[in-house]
MILOVEX-491492 format. One record per atom (N, C-alpha, C): x, y negated, z. Coordinates in steps of 0.02 Angstrom, whole numbers, plus 50000, padded with zeros to 5 digits. Layout:
<atoms>
XYZ ...
</atoms>
This chain:
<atoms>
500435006050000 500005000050000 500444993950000 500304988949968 500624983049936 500744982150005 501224976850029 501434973550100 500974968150136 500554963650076 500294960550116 499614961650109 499404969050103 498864969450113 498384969350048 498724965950005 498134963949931 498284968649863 498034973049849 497924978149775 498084972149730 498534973949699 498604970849610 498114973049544 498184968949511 497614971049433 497824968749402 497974973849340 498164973549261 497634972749230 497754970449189 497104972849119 497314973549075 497264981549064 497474986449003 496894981548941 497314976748898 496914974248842 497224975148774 497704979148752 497684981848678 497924990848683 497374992648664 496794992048618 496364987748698 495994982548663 495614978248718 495044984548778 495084989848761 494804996748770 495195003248762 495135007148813 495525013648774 494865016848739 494325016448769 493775017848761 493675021448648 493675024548635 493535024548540 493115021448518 492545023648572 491865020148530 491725015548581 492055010748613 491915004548604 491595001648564 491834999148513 491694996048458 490984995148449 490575001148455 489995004548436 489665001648503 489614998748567 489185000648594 488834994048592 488134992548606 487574990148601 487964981548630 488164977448608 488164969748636 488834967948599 489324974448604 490034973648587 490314971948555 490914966748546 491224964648502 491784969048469 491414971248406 491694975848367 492414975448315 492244966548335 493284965248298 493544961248361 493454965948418 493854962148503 494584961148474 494864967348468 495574969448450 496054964148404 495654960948380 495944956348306 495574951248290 495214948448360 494944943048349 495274938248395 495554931748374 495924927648428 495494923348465 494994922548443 494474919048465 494104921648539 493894930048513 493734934948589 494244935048635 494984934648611 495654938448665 495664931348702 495434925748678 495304921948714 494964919648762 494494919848758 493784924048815 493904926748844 494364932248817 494294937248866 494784936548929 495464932148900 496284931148958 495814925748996 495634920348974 495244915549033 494654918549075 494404922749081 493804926249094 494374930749164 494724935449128 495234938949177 495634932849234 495754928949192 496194922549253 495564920549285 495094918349285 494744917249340 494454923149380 494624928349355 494554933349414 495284934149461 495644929849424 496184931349479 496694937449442 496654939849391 496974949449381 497814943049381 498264949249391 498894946049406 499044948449324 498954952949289 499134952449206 498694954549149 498834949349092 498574953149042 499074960149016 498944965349007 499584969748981 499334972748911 499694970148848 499594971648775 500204979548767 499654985848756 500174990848740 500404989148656 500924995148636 501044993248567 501074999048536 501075000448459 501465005148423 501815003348370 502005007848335 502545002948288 502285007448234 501585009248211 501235014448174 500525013748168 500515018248122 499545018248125 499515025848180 498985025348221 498915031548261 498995038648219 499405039948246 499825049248212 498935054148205 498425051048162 498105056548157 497515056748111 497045063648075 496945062948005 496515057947997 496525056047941 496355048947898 495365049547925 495315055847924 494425054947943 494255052648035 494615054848064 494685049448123 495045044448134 495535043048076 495835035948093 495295031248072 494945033748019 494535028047974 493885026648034 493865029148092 493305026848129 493755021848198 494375020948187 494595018348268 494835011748252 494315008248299 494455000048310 495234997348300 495575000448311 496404997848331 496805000548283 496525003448235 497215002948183 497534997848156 497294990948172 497644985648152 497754979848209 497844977648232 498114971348299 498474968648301 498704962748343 498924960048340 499734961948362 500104956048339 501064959848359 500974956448443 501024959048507 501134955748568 501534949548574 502034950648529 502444944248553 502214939448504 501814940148469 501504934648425 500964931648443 500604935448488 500034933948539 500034931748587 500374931948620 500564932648703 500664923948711 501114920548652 501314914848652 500824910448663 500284912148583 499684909248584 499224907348670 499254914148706 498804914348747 498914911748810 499744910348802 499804906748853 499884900148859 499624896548812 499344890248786 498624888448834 498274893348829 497584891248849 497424896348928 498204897748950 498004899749038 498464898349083 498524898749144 499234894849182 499304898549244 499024903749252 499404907649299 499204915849275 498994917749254 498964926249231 499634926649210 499714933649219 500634936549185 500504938349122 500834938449074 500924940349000 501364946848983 501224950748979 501484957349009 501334961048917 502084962448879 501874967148811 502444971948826 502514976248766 502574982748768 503154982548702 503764984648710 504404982048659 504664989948658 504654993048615 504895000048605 505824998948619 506235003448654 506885002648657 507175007648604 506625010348578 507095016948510 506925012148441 506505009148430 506505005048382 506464997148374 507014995148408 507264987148423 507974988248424 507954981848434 508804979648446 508834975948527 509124977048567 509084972048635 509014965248616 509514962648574 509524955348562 508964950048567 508634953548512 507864954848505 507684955148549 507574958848585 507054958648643 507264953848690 507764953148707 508154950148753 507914940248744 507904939248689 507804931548645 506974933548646 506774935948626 505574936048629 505594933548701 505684939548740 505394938248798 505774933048868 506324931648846 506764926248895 506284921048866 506074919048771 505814913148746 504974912548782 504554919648772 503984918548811 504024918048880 504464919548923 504504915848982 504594909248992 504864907148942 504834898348959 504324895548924 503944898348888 503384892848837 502904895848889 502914900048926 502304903048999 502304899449065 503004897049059 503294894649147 503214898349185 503534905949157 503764910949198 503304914749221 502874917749169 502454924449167 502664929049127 503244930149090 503154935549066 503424943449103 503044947949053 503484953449072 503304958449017 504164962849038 504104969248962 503854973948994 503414977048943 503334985148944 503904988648909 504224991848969 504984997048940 504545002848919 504605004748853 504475012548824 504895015348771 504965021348756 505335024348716 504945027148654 504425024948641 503995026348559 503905034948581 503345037448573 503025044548580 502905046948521 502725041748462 502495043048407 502875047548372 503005052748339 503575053348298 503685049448223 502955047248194 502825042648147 503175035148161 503165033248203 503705027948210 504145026448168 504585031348177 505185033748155 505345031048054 504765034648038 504645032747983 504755027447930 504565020548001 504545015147974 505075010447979 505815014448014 506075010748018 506805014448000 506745016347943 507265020447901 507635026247929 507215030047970 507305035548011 506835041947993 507235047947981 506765052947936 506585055548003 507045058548068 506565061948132 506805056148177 506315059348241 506045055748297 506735057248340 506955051448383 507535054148439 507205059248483 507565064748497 507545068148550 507335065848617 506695067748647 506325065548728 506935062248764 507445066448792 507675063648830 508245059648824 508365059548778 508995056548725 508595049048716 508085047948699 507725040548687 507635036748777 507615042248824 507725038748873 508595035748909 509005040048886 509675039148887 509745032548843 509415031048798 509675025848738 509305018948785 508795020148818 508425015548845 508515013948910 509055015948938 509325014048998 509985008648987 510215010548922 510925009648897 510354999548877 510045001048835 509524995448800 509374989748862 508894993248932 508844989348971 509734985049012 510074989649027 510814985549028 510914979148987 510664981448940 510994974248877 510414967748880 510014971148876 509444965748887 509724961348959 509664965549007 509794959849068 510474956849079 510784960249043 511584954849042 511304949248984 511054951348956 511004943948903 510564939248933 510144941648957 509794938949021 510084932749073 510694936949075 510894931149133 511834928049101 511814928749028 512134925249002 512424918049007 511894913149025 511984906549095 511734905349130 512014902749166 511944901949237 511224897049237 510694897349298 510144891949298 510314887449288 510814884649314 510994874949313 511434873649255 511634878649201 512174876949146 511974871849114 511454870049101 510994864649048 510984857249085 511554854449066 511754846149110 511154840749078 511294841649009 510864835748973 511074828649008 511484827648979 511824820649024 511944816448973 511454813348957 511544807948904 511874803848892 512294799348960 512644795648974 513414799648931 513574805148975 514144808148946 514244810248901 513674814448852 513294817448784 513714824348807 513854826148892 513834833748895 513144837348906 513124841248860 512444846348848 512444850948911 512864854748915 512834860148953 513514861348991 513704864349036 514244866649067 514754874449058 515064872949017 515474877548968 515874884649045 515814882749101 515904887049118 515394890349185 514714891649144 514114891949167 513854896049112 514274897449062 514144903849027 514644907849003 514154914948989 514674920948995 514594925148955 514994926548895 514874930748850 514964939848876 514234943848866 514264950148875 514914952948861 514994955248790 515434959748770 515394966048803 514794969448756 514384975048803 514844980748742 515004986148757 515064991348702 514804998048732 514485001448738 514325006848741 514215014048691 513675018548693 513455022848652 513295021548622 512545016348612 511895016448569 512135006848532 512575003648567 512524996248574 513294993948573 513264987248532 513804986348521 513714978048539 513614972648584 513264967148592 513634962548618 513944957048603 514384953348609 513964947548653 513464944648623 513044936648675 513574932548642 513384927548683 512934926748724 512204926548700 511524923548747 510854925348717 510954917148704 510714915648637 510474909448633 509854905248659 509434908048719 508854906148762 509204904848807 509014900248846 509354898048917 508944904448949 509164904649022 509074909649054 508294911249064 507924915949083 506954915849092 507124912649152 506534907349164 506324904349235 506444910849288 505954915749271 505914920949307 506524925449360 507174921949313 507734926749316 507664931949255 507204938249230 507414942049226 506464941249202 506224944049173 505504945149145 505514948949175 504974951749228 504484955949250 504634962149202 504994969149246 505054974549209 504624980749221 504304983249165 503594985549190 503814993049106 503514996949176 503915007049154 503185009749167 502985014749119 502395019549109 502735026449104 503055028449104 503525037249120 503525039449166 503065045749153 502955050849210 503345056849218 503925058349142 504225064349167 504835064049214 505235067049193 505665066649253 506225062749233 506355063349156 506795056349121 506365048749155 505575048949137 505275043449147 505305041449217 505295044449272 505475042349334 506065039549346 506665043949330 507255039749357 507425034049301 506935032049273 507115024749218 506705019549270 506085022449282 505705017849330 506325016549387 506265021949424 506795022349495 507215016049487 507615018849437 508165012049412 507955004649400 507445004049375 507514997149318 506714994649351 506174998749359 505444996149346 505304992449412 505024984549383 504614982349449 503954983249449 503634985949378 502924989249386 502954994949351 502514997349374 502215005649355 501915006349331 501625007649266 500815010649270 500705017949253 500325023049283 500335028249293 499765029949254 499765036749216 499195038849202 498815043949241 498785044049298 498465049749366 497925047549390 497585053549361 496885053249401 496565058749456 497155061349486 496985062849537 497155060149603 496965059149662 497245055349702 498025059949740 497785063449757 498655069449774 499155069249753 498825070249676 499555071949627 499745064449620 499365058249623 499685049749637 500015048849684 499785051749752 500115051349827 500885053949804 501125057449766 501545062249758 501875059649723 501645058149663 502175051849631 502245045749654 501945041349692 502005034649735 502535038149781 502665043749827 502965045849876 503765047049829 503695048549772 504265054449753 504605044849705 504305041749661 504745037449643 505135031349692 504575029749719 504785025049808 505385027949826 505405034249827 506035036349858 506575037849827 506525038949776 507015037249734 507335029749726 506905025449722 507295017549719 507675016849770 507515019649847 507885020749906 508525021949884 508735027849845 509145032849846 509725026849781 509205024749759 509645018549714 509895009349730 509635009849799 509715002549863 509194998049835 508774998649804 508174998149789 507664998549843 507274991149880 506794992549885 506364993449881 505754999149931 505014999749876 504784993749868 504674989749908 504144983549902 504234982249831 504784983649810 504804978149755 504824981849684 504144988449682 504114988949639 503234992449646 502744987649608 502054991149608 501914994949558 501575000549586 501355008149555 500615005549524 500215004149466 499665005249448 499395008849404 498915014649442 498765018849392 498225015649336 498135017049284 497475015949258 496945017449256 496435013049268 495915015549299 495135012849246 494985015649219 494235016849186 493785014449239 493355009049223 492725005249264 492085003949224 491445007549238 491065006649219 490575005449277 490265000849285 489744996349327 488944997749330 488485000849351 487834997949330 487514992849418 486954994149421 486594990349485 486474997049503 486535002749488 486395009749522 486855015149519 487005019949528 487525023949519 487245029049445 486395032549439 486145032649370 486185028849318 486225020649316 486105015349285 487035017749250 487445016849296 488025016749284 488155020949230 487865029549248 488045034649247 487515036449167 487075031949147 486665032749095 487265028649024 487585021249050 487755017249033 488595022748986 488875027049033 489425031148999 489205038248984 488555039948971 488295045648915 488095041848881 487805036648875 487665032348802 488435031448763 488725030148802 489545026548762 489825032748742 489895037748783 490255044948743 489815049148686 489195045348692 488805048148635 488945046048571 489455041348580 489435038948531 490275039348500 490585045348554 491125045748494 491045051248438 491285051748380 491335055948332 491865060948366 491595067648331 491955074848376 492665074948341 492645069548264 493165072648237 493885067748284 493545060848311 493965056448325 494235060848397 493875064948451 494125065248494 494775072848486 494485075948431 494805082648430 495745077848396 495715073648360 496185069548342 496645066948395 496235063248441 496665062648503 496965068348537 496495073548560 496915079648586 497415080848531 497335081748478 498035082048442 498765079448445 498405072848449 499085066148458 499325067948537 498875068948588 499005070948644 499605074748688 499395083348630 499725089648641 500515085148590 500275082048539 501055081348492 501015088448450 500265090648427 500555096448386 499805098048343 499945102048292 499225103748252 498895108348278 498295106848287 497825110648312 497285112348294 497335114048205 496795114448173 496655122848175 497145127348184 497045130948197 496765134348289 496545130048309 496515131848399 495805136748397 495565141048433 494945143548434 494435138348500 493995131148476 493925128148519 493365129148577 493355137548566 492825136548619 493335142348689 494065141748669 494545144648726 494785140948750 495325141648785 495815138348815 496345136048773 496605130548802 497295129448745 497825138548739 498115138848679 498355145848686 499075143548719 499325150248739 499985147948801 500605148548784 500685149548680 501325146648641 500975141248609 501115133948646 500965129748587 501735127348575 501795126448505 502315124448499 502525118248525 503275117648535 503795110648568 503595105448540 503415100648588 503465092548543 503935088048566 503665082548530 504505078748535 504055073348576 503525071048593 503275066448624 503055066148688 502365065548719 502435062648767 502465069148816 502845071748870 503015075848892 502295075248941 502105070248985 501815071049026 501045070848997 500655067648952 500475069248921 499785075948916 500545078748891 500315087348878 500395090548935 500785089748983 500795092949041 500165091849074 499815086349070 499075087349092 498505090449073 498615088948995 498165092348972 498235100248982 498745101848982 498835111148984 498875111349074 498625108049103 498675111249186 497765110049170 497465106149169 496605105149146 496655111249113 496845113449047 496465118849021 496865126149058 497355127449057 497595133249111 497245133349156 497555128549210 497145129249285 496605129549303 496015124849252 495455122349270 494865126349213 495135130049158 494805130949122 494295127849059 494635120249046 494465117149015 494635120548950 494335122848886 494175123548833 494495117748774 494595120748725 495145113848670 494375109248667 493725111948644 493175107348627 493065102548692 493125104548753 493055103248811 493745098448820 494215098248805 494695093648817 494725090248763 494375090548704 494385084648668 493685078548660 493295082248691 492715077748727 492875073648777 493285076248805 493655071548883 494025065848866 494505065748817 495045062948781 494835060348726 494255060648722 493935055848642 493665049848672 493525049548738 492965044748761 493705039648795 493895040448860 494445036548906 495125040048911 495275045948879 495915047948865 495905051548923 495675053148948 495725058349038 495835053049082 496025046249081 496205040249133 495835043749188 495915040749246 495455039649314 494855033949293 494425037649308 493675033149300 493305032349357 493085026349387 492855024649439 492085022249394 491645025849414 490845024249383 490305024549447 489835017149454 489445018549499 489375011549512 489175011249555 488895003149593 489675000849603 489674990949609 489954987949636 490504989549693 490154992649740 490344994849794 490495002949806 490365005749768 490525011649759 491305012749724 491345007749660 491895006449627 492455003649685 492314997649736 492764998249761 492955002549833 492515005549859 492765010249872 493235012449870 493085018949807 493605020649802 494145020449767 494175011349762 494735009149747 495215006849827 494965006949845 495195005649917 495535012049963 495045016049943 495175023849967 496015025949938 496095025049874 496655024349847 497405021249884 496975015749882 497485009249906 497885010949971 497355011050003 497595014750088 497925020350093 497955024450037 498175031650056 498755032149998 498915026349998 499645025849953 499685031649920 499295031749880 499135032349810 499425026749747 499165021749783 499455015449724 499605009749765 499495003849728 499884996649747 499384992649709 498834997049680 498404990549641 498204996549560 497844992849524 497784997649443 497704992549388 497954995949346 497654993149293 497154995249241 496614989749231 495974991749227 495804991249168 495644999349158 495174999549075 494714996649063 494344992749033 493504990649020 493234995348973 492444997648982 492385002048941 491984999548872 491914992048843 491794989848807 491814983348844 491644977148773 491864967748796 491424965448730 491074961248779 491364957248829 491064959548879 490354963848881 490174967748941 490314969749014 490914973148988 491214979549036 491604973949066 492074966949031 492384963149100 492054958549117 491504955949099 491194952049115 491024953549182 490864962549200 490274963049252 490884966249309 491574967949284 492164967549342 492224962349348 492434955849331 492614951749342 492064947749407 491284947449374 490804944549409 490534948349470 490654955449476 490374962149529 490914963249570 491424968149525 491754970049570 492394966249612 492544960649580 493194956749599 492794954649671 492184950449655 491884945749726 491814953749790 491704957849786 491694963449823 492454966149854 492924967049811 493514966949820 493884960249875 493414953949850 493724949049900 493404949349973 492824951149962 492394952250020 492994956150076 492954961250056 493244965150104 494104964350098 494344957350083 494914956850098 495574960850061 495304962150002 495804967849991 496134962749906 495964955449907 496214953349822 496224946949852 496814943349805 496824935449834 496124932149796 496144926949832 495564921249813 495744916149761 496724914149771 496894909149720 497434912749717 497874912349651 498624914749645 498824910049693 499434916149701 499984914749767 500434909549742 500784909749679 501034906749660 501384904449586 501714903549564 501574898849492 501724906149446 502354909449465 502534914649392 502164920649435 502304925649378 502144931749404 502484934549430 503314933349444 503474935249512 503434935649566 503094928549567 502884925449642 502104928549659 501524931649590 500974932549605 500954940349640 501604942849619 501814952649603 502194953149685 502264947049726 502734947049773 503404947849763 503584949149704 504314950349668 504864946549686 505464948749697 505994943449717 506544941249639 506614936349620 506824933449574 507734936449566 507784941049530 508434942649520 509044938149534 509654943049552 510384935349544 510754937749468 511024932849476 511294934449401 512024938649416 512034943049377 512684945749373 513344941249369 513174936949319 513854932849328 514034926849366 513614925049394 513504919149430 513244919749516 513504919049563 513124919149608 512904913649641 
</atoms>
């Protein structure tokens, strides 16, 4: 449980839904995803509820799957994050700006220059999503015939985050004199050229961005295997988890926490949010009518597609009224992933038709459905039993689904003391409780 007592909130907003058939449901804005006009609505709508980030996922692809369920999913086209993020922080002044920068298909430099630049046109909200691309289609597009090896893309992305934060702190806060009188610009020994050489990187600097307000952009890790933990352990000041059970969360909140220990890392200073699916009614039926209408409305071919992309393997041959069979072949993607899905259908007896009904609608997320107060509950139930540090929250269509978190469940959440009333303070370090990095070369 966070230290001072208050749960954090993301808002999982690209795809503005994990939801498929979003799109489809009765009020919904069916071009959310790629309309600048709605993402607008929608980040001011979230800042007056207070959520501490918008968080834009990414791919560097069209979703890995056949053309008869791609041709039904809202998000094959969106916006680039760092082309957005800028925009949006034009028209808000304290939410975090939180995107998603692949480390197998970038260059640090690059990343290093986006997000040091959206930290200063934000006044110190931004933050990266560290990932290593799952897709193997990726690959594709960026003059690469196969996908790096699982744990080899996390090795490359440890090496990636290094370079990023030395370029990071390339000068010093006060290097920038601007002394008109003298016409000295800056203080020549207040910067420090990297001269990074490693495996994957060869990076000389300095970064041509003065340093992020922030120190260091808000570093924010989604890896659940055991590569993906000790990258968090190391580097992540946020988490977001895909667990929807509360145990197996207790277990990873218990098992990465202690690892940052083991690295002089403290926990405080890194929040765990799982993602969490919210659907609202005035009754717990009302609620519960509101997400069999919405899953009625995905196509069987779109969800059997996702279990595909899921497992990382073809499954046109599966018999779907069994269990997943117990040689599926090796994939190169998301390890954890599939490890869920094959403990659901092993352990639990979930069926391939049966796990792609699950995974067509919210992707298996944790779904909290029911009254106001029911929702927070057992969001609270969570909270207390360090499970998490806060979530980040799916909507299950928009403007709907945040309209009625934002207006229901946030004022309930404040009620019982568990969410601030005004940001704490100006960046999202200060909103995350985060302590502002020192610079390597400067103390």
């Amino acid at each position: 449980m966070a230290e001072d007592g208050k749960l954090r909130l993301g808002a999982f907003m690209r795809p503005v839904t994990i939801h498929t058939a979003a799109w489809r449901y009765p009020g919904a804005f069916a071009d959310a995803n790629f309309n600048l006009t709605h993402l607008k609505r929608f980040i001011q709508t979230l800042e007056r509820g207070k959520f501490d980030m918008f968080f834009m996922a990414d791919h560097l692809a069209v979703l890995n799957m056949p053309i008869e369920a791609l041709r039904r999913s809202a998000t094959v086209t969106s916006f680039d994050p760092l082309t957005l993020l800028p925009a949006l922080a034009m028209v808000t002044e304290h939410i975090g700006l939180v995107a998603t920068a692949s480390t197998t298909y970038n260059e640090p430099f690059h990343i290093a220059r986006k997000f040091a630049s959206l930290d200063h046109i934000s006044n110190g909200r931004a933050g990266w999503n560290v990932v290593t691309s799952t897709n193997p289609k990726e690959a594709l597009n960026f003059s690469i015939e196969e996908h790096m090896e699982h744990d080899e893309r996390y090795v490359r992305a440890r090496e990636f985050y290094d370079v990023v934060a030395g370029l990071w702190d390339s000068w010093a806060d006060d290097a920038f004199i601007r002394d008109q009188q003298s016409g000295i610009y800056f203080d020549p020994e207040k910067l420090r050229v990297l001269d990074h050489k490693g495996k994957y990187f060869s990076v000389r600097g300095p970064l041509n961005v003065a340093r992020p307000l922030q120190g260091h952009a808000v570093i924010v890790q989604a890896g659940q295997s055991e590569a993906g933990r000790q990258l968090a352990a190391e580097t992540a000041e946020v988490v977001f988890s895909g667990l929807n059970k509360k145990d197996v969360a207790q277990q990873y909140y218990t098992d990465v926490k202690a690892r940052m220990v083991a690295y002089g890392r403290d926990p405080s200073q890194m929040k765990i949010l799982p993602g969490a699916f919210v659907l609202v009614g005035e009754t717990l039926a009302e609620a519960r009518a509101k997400k069999r209408h919405l899953d009625s409305l995905v196509y069987p071919e779109s969800g059997l597609a996702s279990l595909a992309g899921q497992l990382g393997c073809d499954i046109s041959g599966f018999d779907l009224d069994k269990p997943l069979p117990a040689d599926l072949p090796p994939t190169n993607g998301s390890h954890t992933a599939r490890e869920k899905l094959v403990a659901m259908s092993w352990d639990e007896g979930y069926t391939v038709r049966e796990l792609a009904q699950y995974i067509g609608g919210a992707f298996g997320t944790l779904e909290m459905i029911g009254t106001p107060e029911m929702v927070v509950d057992q969001m609270e139930d969570w909270f207390k039993s360090k499970a998490c540090d806060g979530f980040n929250i799916m909507f299950p269509y928009l403007p709907e689904g945040l309209d009625d978190f934002v207006d229901k469940v946030v004022p309930e959440l404040q009620r019982r003391g568990l969410f601030r009333t005004e940001y704490e303070g100006k960046t999202l370090r200060e909103n995350l409780g985060l302590q502002r990095p020192g610079n390597k070369f400067f103390s």
